[in-house]
Phi, psi and omega in degrees: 000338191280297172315320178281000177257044192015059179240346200258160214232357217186099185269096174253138173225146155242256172249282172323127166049039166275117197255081195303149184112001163289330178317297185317297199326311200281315191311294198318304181278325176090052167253121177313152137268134205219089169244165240249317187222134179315315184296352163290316195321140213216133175342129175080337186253158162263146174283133156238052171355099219254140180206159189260349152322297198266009200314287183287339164278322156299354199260298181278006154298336164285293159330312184284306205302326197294334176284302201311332182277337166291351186282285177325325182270321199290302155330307180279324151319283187243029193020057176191111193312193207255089200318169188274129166092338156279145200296172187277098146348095183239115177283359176242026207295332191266031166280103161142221180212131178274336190274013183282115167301130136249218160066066157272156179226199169301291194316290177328309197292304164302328178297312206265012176217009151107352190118352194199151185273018186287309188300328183291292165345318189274346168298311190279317155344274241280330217090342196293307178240107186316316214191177174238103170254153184260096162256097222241169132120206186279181169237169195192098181257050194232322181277054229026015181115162194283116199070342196299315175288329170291348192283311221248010186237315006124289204283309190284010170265323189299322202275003166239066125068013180255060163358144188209091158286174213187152160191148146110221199271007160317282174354297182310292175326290134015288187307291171335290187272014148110021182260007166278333188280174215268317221273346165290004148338303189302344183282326185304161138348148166304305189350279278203302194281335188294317190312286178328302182286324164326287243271346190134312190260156178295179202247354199224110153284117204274153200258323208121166141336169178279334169293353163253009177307294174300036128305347183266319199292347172308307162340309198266341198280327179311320148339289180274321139004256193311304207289339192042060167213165184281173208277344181262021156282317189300162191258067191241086155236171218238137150251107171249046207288340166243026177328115162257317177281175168274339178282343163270021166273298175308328172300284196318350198263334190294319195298302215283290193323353190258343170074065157243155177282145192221137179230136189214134187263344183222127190314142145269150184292078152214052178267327159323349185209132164317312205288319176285345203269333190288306192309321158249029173267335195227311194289335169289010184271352163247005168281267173276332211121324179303156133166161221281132173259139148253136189182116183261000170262146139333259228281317178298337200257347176291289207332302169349280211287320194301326194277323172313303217275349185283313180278269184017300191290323175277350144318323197279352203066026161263142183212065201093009192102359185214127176305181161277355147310314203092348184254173157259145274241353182236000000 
């Protein structure tokens, strides 16, 4: 998708989220390939073995080409190089949100909440926010299209009073449709859209990379802390819905051992065995806590998780903020 909106000038691959099947796209436009390491290698692309010895030599061999390919796309496009001193011809300027929050972390996320986890808490307490989802992971287009599930699962947990982080290549899609931004409040819940305008923040928080998803689970454990309960206790689940890489397998093998409910829109390979299929749908749940949901409709899997983080909450004995006691649980 990236590729066909001719802006990119240059293809560098190394090992991660290297996607084979890209070759025609780049022969068509006539974007080099440069990849970085053999097991990256790809039709058509030149190998450049990356070693650190060569570091600055190979870097500005990137460099150059990659300028030579904006000369060359700019030339196939608008038949004319690039004048000396103009600026880069952006064919997506009305594409995306410029007001979209990222770079949050665990440490931010308390800071945008005064120094102390007590307001979300007391948000969660109260009901003004049910739960918390992590909607993490790939973009995929075997899952209704690219991004179509993480987007459209996103808007229907804020609109059930559900906060939502996000890290990795989610995050983009997320970004796109304006759902890192203040104006997506409107989309939320009262619940949820009162939280959100206090504090400031979007109803969908970004993370980070994929490499920062444990960073939420940092989020969460900080979480269960305060609250002094384990962690498959929290009105807390995990999405991963267009899982492409085995490394968003691996989040995903993370989440359940930590005993979160993990929803994946598309089956992982292990339907080949009963046995695997009982455990982790069913037998971790007296294990960690964990278990595996697969549900390939939107609505169904918002429905899931509002109903998951619902029993949670009776677990925790809250109910609108109020135990079976009469007190609230903080």
């Amino acid at each position: 998708a990236v590729l066909m909106t001719g802006c990119v000038d240059l293809v560098v691959s190394e090992f991660n989220c290297t996607i084979p099947g890209i070759e025609p796209i780049c022969e068509q436009l006539d974007i080099k390939m440069i990849c970085l390491d053999d097991v990256a290698k790809k039709a058509n692309a030149q190998l450049l073995p990356y070693t650190a010895e060569e570091k600055e030599k190979i870097t500005s061999q990137i460099i150059a080409d990659a300028l030579c390919g904006f000369k060359n796309r700019k030339e196939k496009l608008y038949g004319t190089a690039p004048a000396e001193g103009e600026k880069r011809v952006n064919v997506m300027a009305q594409h995306g949100f410029d007001k979209s929050i990222t770079g949050l972390s665990e440490d931010t996320l308390v800071a945008a909440l005064g120094g102390t986890l007590q307001p979300l808490i007391d948000a969660i307490v109260s009901g003004k926010i049910k739960g918390i989802a992590a909607v993490v992971g790939c973009s995929n287009l075997r899952a209704k299209g690219h991004d179509v599930f993480t987007v459209e699962l996103a808007k229907e947990l804020i609109k059930k009073d559900i906060l939502v982080l996000s890290a990795g290549c989610t995050c983009g899609g997320l970004e796109n449709c304006g759902l890192m931004t203040m104006d997506a409040v409107e989309l939320c819940g009262e619940g949820l859209k009162e939280i959100c305008t206090a504090l400031g923040v979007p109803p969908v928080l970004n993370f980070g990379p994929c490499l920062a998803i444990g960073r939420i689970e940092l989020a969460a454990c900080a979480l269960a802390k305060e609250l002094n309960v384990d962690l498959p206790h929290l009105p807390v689940v995990i999405s991963a819905p267009q899982w492409l890489e085995e490394q968003a397998l691996a989040d995903g093998a993370y989440a359940l051992a930590l005993g979160f409910p993990l929803h994946l829109a598309l089956s992982p390979f292990v339907t080949g065995s009963q046995v695997a299929v009982n455990v982790l749908t069913e037998g971790l749940k007296d294990l960690t806590g964990g278990q595996l949901i697969i549900e390939t409709e939107v609505d169904a899997a918002a429905q899931k998780f509002e109903d998951i983080i619902k029993e949670k909450r009776a677990g925790l004995g809250i109910d609108n903020g109020i135990n079976k006691g009469g007190d609230a649980i903080c």
